[in-house]
N, C-alpha and C positions, 0 to 999 in steps of 0.2 A: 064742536063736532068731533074734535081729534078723542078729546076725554070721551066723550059716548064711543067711539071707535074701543077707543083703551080700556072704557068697560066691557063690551061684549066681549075684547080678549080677554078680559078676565076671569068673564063667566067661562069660558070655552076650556080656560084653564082649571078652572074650580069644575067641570065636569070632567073635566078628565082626573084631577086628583082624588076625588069622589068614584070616577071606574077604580081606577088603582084599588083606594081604599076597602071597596066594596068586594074585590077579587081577593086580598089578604084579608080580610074577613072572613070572606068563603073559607080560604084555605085553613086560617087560624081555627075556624071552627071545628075542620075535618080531621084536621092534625089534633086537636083535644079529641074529638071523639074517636079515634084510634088508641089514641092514647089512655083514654078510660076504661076501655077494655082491658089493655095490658098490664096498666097496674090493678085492675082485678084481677089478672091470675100472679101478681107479684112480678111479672117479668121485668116491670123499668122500678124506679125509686119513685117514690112522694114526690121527692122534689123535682124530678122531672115533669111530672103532672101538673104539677105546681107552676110550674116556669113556662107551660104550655097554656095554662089554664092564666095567665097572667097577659100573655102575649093576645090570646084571645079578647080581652078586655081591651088589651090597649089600642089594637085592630076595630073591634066594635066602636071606642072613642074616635077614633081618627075618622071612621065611616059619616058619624053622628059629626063631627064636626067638620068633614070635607062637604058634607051636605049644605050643613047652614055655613056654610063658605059660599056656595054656591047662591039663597037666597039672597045674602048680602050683596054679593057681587050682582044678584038683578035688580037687586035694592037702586045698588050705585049706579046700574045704567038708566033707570029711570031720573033719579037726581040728575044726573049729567044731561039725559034728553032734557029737562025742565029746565037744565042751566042754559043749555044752548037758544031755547026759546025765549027764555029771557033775555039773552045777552045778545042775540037780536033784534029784541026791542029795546035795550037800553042802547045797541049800537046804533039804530035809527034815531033814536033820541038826542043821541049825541050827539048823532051828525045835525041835527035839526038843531039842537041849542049850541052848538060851536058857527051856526051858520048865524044864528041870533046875536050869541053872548060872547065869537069870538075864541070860545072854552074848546074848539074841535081838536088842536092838535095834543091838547093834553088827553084827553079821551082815548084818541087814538094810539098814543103810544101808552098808552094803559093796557090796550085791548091786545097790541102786538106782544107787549110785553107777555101776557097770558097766553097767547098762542107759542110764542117761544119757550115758553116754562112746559107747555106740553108736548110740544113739540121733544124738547126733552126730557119726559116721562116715555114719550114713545121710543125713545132711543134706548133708554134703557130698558124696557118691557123687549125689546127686539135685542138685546145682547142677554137678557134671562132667554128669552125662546132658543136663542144658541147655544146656552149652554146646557140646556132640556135635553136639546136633539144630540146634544155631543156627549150626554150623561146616558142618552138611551143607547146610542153606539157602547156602550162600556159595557151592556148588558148581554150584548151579543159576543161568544170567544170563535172567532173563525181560525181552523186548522191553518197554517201556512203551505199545507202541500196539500195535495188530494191521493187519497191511499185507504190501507185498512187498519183499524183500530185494531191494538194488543195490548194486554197485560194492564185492563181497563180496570183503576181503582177507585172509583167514584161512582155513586146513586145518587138519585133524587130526594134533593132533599138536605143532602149532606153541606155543612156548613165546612169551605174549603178557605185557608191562607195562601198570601202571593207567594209565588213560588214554589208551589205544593205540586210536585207531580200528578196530573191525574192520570194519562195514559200515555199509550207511545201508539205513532202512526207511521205506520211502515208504506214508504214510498213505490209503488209498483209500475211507476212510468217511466220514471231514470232508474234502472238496475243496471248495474256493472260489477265487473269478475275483477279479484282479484287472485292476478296468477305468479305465484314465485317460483320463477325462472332462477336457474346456476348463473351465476357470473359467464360460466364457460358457454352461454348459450346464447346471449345478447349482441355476442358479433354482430348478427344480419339483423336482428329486432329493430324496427322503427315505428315510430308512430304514425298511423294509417294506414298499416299492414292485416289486409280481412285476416281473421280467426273464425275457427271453426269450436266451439265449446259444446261438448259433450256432456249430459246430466246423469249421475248416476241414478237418481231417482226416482226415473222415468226411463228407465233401462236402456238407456245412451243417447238420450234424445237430442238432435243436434239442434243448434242455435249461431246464427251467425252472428257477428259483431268483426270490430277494428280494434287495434292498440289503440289509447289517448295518449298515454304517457307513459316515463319508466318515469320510476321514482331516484331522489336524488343521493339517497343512502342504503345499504342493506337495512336487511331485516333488523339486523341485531343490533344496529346502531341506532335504532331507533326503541329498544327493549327497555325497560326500567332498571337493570345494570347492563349496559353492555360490556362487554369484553374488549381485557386487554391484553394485548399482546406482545407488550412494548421490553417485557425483564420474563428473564427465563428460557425454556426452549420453547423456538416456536415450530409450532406446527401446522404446516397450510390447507386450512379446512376451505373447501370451495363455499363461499356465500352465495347466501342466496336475493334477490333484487324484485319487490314489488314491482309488478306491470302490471298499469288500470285497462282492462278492457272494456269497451261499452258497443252495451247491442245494439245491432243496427233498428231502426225504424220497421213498426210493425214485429219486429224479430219475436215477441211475447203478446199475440196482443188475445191468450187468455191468461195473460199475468198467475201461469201458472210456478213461476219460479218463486221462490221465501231465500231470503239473506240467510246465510250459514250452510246452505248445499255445497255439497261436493261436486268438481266436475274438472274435466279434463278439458285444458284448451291447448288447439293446435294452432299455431301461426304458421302463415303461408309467407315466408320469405325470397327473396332475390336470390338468384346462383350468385356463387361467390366470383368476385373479378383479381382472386389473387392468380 
């Protein structure tokens, strides 16, 4: 019974490799006939026709033989129902001439034996079916954040490498300012101090947020050469200190704001206690 079992998954599978098949078919075919067009006005090469006109065959063959995949495999579920019928009548038999002739317990451990042997085949049919559904996961690319698509270089169709850039997805639900403050100007700044940030782009449109943090270095010591100071004369340029601002909740919620605007932020600080 388990083998009849392990054949209907088979068929189940041999119809689905058969849908597959039959949809790269479709496609294979409509991709040649685009393509026959185009190398009649000369646009692609020969051998791109060629390589499409090839693909197309080899799609048709997989079609024609995920099919008779498919007969076979109801082939085997009927064998397997006729096995199971028999092997219930040999099993009554058995029991009938082991009750006679003594012969029952080797029968029986013939019989378990068989069950055990399928038993694992179905183990393994159940670690293919896992690896199916973990193979169809790979065909799905989920964004890591939810935002809006920029500087999208990828179509339909296009055969892409790992690693390959395809677009950049700009995040519009965590947006934060940042704002370079003077050294001279962080006395009172702290972190979860409201800001008031002004956008030039929207003719000073104002947005609330807090400090999260100042950063642990100037600007420039985090530059590609920074500056030294250390021989010669020096001369004391005031630096300036990344502070990350983030908006308060709701603060954008027609994410009308883009990375790279200008804007002016005020921090609401403490009177001074010197």
């Amino acid at each position: 019974q388990r083998d009849v079992d392990a054949a209907k998954a088979r068929v189940q599978l041999a119809r689905a490799r058969a849908n597959e098949a039959q949809a790269n078919d479709a496609k294979a075919a409509k991709d040649l006939d685009r393509l026959k067009r185009l190398v009649a006005k000369d646009e692609i090469s020969q051998q791109q026709y060629d390589s499409a006109g090839a693909a197309a065959d080899a799609a048709k063959a997989a079609l024609d033989s995920a099919q008779a995949a498919i007969q076979e495999a109801g082939s085997a579920v009927a064998s397997a129902e006729a096995r199971v019928r028999q092997a219930r009548g040999s099993f009554g038999q058995a029991e009938a001439e082991a009750e006679a002739a003594n012969a029952g317990p080797q029968e029986v451990a013939s019989t378990r034996a068989r069950i055990a042997a399928a038993a694992t085949r179905i183990g393994q049919a159940k670690a293919s079916l896992n690896q199916a559904k973990l193979n169809l996961e790979y065909t799905t690319v989920k964004a890591p954040v939810a935002g809006t698509v920029s500087r999208k270089n990828v179509e339909i169709g296009q055969v892409v490498q790992p690693g390959q850039p395809l677009m950049a997805i700009v995040s519009l639900d965590e947006v934060w300012i940042t704002a370079n403050f003077k050294e001279t100007q962080l006395d009172r700044i702290r972190p979860g101090q409201p800001v008031t940030i002004s956008v030039d782009a929207y003719g000073g449109e104002k947005f609330s947020g807090h400090v999260e943090s100042i950063a642990a270095a100037t600007g420039a010591k985090f530059s590609l050469l920074p500056p030294e100071n250390a021989s010669g004369n020096y001369v004391k340029v005031v630096q300036r200190i990344p502070v990350r601002i983030t908006l308060d909740r709701n603060a954008d919620p027609q994410h009308i704001l883009r990375p790279g605007m200008s804007v002016v932020a005020r921090v609401k600080v403490e009177e001074s206690r010197k």
